[in-house]
mmCIF file as gemmi writes it, N, C-alpha and C atoms, coordinates in Angstrom:
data_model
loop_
_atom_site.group_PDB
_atom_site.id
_atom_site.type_symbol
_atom_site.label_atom_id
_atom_site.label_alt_id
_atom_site.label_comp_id
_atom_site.label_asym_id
_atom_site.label_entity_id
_atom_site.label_seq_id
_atom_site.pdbx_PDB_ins_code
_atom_site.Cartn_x
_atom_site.Cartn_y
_atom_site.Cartn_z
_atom_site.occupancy
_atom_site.B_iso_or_equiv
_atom_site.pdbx_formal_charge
_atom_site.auth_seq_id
_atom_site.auth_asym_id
_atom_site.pdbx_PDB_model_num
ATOM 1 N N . UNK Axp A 1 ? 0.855 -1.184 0 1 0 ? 1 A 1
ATOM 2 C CA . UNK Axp A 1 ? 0 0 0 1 0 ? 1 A 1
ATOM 3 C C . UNK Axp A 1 ? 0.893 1.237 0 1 0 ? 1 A 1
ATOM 4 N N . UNK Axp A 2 ? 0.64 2.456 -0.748 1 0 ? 2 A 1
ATOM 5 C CA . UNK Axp A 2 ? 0.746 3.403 -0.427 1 0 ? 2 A 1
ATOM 6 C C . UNK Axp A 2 ? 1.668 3.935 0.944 1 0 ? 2 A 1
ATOM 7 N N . UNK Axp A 3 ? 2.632 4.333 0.799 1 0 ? 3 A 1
ATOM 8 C CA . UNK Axp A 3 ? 2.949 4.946 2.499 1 0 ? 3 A 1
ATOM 9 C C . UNK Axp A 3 ? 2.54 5.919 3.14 1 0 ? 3 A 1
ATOM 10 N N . UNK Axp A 4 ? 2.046 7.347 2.036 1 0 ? 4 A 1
ATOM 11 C CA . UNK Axp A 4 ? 1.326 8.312 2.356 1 0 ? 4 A 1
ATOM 12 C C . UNK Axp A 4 ? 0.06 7.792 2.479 1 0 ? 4 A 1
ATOM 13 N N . UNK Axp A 5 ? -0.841 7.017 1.899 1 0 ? 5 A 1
ATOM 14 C CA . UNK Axp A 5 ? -2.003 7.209 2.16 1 0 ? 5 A 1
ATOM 15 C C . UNK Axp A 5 ? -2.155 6.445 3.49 1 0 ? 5 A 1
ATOM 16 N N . UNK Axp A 6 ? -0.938 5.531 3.807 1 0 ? 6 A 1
ATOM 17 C CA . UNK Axp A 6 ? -0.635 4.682 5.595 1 0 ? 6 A 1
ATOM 18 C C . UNK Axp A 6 ? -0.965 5.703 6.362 1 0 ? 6 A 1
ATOM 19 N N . UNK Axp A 7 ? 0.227 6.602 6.157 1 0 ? 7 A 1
ATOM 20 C CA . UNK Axp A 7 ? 0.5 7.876 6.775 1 0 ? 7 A 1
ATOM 21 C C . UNK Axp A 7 ? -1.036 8.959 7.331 1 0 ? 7 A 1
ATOM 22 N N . UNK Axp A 8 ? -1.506 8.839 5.823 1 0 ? 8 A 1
ATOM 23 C CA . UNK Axp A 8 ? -2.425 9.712 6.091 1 0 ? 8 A 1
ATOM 24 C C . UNK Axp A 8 ? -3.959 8.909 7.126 1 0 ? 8 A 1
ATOM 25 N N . UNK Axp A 9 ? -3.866 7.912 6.825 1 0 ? 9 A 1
ATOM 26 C CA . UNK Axp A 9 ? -4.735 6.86 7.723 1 0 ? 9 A 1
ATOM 27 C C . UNK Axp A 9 ? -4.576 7.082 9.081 1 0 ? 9 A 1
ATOM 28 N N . UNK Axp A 10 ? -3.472 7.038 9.717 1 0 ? 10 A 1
ATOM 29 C CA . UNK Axp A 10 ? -2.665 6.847 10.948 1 0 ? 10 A 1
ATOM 30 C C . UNK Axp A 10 ? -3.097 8.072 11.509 1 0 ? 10 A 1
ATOM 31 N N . UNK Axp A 11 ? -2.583 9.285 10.49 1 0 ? 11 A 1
ATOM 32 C CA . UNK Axp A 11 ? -3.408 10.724 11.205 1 0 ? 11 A 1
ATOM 33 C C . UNK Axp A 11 ? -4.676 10.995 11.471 1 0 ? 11 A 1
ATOM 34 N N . UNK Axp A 12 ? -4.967 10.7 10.597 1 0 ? 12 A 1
ATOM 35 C CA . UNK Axp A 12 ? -6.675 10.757 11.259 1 0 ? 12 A 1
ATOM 36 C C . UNK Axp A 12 ? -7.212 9.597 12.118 1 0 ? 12 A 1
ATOM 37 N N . UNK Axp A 13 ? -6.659 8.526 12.386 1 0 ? 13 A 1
ATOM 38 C CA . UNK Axp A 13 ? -7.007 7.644 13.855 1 0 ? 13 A 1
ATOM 39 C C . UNK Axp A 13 ? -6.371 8.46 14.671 1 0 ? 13 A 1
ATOM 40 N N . UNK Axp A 14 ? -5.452 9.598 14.418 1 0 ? 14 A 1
ATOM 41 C CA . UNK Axp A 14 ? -4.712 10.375 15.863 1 0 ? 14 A 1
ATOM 42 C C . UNK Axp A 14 ? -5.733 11.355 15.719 1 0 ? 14 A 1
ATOM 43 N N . UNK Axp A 15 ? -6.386 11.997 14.328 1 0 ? 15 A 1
ATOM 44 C CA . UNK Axp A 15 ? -7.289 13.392 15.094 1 0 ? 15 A 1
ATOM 45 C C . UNK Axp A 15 ? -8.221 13.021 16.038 1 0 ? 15 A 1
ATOM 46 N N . UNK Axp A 16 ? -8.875 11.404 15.619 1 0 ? 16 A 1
ATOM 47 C CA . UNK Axp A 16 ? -10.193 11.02 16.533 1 0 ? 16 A 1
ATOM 48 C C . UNK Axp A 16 ? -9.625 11.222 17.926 1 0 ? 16 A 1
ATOM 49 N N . UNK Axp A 17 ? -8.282 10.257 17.853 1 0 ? 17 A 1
ATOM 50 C CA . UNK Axp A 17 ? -8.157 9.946 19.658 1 0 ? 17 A 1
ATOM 51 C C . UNK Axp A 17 ? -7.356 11.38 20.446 1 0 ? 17 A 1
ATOM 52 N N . UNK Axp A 18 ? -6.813 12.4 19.786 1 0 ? 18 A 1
ATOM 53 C CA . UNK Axp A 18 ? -6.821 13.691 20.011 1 0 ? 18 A 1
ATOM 54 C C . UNK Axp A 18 ? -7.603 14.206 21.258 1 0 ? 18 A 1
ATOM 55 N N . UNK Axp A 19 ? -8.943 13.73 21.085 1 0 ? 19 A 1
ATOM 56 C CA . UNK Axp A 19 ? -10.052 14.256 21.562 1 0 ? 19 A 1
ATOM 57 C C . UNK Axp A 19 ? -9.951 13.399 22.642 1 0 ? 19 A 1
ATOM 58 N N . UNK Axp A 20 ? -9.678 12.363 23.208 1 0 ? 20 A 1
ATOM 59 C CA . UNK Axp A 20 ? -9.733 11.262 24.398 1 0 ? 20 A 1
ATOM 60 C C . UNK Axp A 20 ? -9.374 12.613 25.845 1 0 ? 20 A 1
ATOM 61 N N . UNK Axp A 21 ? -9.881 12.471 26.503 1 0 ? 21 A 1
ATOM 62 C CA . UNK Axp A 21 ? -8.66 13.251 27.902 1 0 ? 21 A 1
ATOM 63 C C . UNK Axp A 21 ? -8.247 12.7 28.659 1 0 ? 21 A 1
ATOM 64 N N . UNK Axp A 22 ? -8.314 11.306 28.352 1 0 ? 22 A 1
ATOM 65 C CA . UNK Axp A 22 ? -6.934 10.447 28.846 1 0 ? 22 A 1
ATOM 66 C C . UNK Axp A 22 ? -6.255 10.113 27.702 1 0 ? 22 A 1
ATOM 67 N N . UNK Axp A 23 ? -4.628 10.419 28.077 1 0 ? 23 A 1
ATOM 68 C CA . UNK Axp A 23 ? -3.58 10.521 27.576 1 0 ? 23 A 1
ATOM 69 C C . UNK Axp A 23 ? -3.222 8.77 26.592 1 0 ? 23 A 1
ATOM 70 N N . UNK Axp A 24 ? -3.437 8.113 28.18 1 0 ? 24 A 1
ATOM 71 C CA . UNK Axp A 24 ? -2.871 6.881 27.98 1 0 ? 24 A 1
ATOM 72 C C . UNK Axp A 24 ? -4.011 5.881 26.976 1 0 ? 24 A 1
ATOM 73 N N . UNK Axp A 25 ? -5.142 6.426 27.198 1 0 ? 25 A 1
ATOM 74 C CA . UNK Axp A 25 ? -6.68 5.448 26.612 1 0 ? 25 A 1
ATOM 75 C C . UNK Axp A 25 ? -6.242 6.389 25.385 1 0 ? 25 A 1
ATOM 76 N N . UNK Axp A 26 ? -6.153 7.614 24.84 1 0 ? 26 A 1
ATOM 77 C CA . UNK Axp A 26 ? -5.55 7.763 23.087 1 0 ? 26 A 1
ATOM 78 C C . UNK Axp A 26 ? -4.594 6.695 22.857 1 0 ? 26 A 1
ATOM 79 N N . UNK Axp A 27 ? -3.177 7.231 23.433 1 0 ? 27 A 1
ATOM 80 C CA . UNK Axp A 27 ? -2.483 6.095 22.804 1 0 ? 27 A 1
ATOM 81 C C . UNK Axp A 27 ? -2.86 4.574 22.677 1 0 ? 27 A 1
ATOM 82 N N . UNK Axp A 28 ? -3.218 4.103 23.279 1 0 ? 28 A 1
ATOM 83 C CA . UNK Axp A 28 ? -4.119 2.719 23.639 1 0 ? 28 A 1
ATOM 84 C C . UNK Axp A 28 ? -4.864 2.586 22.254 1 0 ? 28 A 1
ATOM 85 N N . UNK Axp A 29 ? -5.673 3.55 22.083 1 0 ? 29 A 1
ATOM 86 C CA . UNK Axp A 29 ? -7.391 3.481 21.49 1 0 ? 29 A 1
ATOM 87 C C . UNK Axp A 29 ? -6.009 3.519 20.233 1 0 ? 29 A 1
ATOM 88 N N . UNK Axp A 30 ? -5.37 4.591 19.835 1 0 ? 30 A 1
ATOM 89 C CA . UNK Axp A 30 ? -4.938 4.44 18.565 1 0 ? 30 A 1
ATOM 90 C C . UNK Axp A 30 ? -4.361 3.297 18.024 1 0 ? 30 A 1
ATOM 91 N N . UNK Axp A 31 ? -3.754 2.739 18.669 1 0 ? 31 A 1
ATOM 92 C CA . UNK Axp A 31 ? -2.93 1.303 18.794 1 0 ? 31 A 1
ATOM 93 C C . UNK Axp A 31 ? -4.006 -0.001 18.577 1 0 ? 31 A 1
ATOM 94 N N . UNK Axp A 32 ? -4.821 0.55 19.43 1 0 ? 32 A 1
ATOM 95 C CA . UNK Axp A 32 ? -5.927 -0.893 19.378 1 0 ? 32 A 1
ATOM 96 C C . UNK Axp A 32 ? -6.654 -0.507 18.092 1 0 ? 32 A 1
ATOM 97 N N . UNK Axp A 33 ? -6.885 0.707 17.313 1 0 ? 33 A 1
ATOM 98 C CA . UNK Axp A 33 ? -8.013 0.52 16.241 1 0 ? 33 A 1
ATOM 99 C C . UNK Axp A 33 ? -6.97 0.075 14.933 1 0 ? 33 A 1
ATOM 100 N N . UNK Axp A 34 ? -5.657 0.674 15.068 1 0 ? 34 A 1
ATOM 101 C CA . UNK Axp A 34 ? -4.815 -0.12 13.95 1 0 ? 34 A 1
ATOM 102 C C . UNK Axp A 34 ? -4.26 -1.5 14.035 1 0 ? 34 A 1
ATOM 103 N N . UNK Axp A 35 ? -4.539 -2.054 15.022 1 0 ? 35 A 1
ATOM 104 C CA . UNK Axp A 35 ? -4.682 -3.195 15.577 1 0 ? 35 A 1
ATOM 105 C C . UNK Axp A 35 ? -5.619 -4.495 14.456 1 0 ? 35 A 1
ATOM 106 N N . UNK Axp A 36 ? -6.828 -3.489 15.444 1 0 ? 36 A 1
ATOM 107 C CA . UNK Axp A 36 ? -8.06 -4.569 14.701 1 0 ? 36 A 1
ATOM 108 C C . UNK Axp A 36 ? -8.525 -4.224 13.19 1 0 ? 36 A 1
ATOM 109 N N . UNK Axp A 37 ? -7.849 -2.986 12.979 1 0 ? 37 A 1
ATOM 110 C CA . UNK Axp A 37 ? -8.324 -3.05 11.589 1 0 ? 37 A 1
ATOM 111 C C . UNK Axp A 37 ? -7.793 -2.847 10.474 1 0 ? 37 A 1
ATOM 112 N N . UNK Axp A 38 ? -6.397 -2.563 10.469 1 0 ? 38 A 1
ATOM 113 C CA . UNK Axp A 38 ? -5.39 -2.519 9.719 1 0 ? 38 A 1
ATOM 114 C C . UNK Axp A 38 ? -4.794 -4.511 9.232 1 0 ? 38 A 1
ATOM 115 N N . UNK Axp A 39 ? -4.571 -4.542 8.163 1 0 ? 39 A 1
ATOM 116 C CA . UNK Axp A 39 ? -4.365 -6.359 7.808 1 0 ? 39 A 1
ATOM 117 C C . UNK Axp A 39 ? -2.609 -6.058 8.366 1 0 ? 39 A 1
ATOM 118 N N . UNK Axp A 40 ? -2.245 -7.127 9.091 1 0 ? 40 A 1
ATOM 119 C CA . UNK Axp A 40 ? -0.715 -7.361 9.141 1 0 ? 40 A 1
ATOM 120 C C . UNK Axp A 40 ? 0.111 -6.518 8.416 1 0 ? 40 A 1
ATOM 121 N N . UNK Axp A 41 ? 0.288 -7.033 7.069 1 0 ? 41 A 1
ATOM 122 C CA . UNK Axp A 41 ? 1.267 -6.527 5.999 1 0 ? 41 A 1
ATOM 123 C C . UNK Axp A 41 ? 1.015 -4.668 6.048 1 0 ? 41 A 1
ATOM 124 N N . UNK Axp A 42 ? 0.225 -4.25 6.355 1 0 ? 42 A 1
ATOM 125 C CA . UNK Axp A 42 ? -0.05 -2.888 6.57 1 0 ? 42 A 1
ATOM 126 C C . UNK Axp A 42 ? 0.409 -2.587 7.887 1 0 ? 42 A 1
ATOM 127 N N . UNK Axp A 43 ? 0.407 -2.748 9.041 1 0 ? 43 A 1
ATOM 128 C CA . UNK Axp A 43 ? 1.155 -3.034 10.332 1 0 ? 43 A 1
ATOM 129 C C . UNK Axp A 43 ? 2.598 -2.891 9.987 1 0 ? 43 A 1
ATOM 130 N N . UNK Axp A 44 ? 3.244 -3.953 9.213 1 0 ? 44 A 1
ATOM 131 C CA . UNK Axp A 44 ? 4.359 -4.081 8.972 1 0 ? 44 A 1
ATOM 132 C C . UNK Axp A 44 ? 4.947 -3.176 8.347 1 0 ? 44 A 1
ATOM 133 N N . UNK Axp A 45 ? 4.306 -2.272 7.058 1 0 ? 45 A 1
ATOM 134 C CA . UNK Axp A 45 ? 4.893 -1.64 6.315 1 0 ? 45 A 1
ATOM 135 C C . UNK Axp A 45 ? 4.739 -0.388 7.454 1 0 ? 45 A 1
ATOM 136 N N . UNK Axp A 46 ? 3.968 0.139 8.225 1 0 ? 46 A 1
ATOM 137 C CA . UNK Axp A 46 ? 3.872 1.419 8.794 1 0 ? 46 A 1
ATOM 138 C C . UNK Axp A 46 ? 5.164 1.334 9.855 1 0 ? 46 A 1
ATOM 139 N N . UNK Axp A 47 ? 5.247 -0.224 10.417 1 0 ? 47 A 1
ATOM 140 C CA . UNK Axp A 47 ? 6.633 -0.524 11.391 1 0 ? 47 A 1
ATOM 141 C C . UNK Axp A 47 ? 7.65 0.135 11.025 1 0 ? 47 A 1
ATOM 142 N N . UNK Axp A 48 ? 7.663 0.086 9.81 1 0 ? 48 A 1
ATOM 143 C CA . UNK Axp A 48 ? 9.145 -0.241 8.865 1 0 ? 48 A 1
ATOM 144 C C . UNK Axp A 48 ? 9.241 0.828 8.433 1 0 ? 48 A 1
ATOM 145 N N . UNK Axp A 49 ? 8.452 1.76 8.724 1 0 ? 49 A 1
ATOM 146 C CA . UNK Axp A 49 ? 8.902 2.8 7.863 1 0 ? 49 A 1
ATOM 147 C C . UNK Axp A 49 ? 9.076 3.986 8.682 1 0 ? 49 A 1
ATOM 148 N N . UNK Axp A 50 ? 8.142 3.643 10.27 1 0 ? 50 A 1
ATOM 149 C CA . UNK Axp A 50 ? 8.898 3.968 11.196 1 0 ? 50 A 1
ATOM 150 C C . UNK Axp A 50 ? 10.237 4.058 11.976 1 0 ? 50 A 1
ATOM 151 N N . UNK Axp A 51 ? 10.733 2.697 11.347 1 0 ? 51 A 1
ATOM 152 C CA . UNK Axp A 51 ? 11.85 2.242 11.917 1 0 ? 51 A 1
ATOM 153 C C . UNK Axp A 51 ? 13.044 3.353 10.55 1 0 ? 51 A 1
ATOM 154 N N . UNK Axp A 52 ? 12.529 3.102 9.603 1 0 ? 52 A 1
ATOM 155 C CA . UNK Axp A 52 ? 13.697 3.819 9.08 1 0 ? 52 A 1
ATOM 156 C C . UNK Axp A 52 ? 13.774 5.036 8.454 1 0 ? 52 A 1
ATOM 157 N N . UNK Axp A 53 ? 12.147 6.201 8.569 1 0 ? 53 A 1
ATOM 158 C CA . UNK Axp A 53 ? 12.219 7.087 8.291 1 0 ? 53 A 1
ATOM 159 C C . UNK Axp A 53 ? 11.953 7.893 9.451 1 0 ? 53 A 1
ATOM 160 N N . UNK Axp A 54 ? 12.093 7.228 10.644 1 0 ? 54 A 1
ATOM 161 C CA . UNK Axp A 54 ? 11.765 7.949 11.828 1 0 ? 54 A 1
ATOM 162 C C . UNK Axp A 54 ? 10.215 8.531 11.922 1 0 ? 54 A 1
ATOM 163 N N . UNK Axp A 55 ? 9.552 7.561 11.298 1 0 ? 55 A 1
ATOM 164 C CA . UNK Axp A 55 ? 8.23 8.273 11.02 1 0 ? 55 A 1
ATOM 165 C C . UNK Axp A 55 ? 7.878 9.715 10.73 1 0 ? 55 A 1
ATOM 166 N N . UNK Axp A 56 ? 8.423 10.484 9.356 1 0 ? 56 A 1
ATOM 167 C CA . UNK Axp A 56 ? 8.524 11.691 9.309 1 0 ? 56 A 1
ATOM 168 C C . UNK Axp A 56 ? 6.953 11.629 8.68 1 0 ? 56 A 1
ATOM 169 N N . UNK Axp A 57 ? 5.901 12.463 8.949 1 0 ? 57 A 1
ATOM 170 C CA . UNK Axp A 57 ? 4.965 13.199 8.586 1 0 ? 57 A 1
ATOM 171 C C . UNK Axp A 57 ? 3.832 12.644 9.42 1 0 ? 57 A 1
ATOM 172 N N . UNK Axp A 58 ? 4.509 11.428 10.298 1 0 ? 58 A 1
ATOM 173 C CA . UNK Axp A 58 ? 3.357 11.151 11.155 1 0 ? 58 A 1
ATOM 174 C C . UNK Axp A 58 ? 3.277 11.946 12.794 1 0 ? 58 A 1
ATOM 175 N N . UNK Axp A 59 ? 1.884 12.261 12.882 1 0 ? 59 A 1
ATOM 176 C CA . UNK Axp A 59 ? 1.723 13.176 14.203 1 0 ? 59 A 1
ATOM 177 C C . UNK Axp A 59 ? 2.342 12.707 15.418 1 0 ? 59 A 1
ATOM 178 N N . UNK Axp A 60 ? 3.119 13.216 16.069 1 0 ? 60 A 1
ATOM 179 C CA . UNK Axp A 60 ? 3.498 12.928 17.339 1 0 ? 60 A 1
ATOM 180 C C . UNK Axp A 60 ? 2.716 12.321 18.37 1 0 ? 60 A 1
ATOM 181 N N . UNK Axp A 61 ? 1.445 12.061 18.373 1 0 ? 61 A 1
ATOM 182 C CA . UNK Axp A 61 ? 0.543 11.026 19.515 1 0 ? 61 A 1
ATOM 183 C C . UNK Axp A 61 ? 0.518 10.086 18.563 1 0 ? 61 A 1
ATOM 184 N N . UNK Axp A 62 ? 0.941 9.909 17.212 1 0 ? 62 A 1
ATOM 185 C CA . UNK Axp A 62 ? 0.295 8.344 16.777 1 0 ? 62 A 1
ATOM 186 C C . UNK Axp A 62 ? 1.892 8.038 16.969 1 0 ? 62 A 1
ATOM 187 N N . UNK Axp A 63 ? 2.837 8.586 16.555 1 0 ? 63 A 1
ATOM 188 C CA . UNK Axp A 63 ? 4.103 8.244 17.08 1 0 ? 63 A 1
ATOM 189 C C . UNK Axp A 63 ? 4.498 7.443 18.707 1 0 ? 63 A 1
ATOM 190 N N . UNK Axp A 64 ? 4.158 8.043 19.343 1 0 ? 64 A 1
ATOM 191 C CA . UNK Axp A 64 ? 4.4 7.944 21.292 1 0 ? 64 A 1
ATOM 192 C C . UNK Axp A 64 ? 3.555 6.905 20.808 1 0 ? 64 A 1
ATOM 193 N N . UNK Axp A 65 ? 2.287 6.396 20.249 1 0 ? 65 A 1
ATOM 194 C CA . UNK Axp A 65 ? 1.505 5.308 20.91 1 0 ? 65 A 1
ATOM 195 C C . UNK Axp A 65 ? 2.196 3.873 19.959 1 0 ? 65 A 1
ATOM 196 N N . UNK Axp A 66 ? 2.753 4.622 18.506 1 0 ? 66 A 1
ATOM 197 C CA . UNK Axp A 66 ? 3.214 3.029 18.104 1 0 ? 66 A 1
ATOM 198 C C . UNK Axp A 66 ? 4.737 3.025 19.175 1 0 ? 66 A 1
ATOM 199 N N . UNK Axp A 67 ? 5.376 4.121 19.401 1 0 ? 67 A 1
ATOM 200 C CA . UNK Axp A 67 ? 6.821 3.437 19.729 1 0 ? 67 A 1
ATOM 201 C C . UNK Axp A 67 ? 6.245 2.898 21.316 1 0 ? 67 A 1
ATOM 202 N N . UNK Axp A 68 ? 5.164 3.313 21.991 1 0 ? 68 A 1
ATOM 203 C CA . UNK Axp A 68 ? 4.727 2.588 23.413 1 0 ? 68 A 1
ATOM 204 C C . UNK Axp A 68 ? 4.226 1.223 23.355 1 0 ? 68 A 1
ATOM 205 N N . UNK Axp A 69 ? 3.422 1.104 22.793 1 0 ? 69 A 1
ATOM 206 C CA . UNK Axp A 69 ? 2.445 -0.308 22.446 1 0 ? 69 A 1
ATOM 207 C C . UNK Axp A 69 ? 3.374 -0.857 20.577 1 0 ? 69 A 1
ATOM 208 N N . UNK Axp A 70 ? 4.384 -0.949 20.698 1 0 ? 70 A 1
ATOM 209 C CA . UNK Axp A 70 ? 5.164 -1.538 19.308 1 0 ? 70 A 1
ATOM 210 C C . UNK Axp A 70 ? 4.601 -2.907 19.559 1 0 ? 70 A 1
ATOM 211 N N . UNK Axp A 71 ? 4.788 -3.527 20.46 1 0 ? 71 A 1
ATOM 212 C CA . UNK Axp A 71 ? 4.382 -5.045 20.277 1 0 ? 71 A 1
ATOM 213 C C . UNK Axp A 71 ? 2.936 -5.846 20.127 1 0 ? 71 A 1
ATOM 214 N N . UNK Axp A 72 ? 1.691 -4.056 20.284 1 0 ? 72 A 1
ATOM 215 C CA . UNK Axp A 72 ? 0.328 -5.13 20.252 1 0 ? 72 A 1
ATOM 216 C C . UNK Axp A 72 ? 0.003 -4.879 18.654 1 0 ? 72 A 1
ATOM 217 N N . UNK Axp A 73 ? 1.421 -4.136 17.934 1 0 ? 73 A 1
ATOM 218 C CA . UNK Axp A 73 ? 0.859 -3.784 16.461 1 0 ? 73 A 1
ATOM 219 C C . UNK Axp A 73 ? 2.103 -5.609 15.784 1 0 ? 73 A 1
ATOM 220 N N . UNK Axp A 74 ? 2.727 -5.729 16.065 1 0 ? 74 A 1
ATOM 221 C CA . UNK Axp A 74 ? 3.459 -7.224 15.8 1 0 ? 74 A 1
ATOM 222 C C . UNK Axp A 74 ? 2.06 -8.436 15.324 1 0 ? 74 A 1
ATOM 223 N N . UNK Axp A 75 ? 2.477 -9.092 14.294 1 0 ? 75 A 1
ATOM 224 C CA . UNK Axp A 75 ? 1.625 -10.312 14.071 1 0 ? 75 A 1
ATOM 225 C C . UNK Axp A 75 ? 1.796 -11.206 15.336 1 0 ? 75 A 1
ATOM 226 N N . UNK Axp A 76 ? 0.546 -11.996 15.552 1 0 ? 76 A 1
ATOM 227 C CA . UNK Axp A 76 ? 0.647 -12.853 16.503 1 0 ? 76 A 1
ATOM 228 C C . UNK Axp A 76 ? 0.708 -14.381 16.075 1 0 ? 76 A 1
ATOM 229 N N . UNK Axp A 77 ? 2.232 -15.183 16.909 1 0 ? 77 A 1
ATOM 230 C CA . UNK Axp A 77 ? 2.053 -16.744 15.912 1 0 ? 77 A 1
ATOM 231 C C . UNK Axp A 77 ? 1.318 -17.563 17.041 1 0 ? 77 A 1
């Protein structure tokens, strides 16, 4: 897929959880909706591109919640 349109996905699950006024239930909520509804291979590519573009254009709360919760976005064997 696309990395911008990843990108642009990712931001707007951060404008929704923006709005949370708990800190920790955004990061959470963002993590858990790319979780359940993002397929693996999309997981993976947003990992990866975190990992090596430092996630440039993604918002700083979807950032803090993948580098906090990195392992509930991992495939499960």
């Amino acid at each position: 897929m696309d990395m911008q349109n990843l990108i642009h996905m990712a931001n707007k699950i951060g404008d929704f959880f923006e709005t949370v006024p708990d800190h920790e239930e955004s990061l959470l909520g963002i993590v858990g909706h790319i979780h359940n509804f993002w397929a693996p291979r999309m997981r993976a590519q947003l990992l990866e591109y975190v990992d090596s573009d430092n996630g440039a254009g993604i918002k700083p709360l979807v950032l803090e919640a993948i580098h906090a919760y990195r392992s509930n976005l991992l495939p499960r064997n």
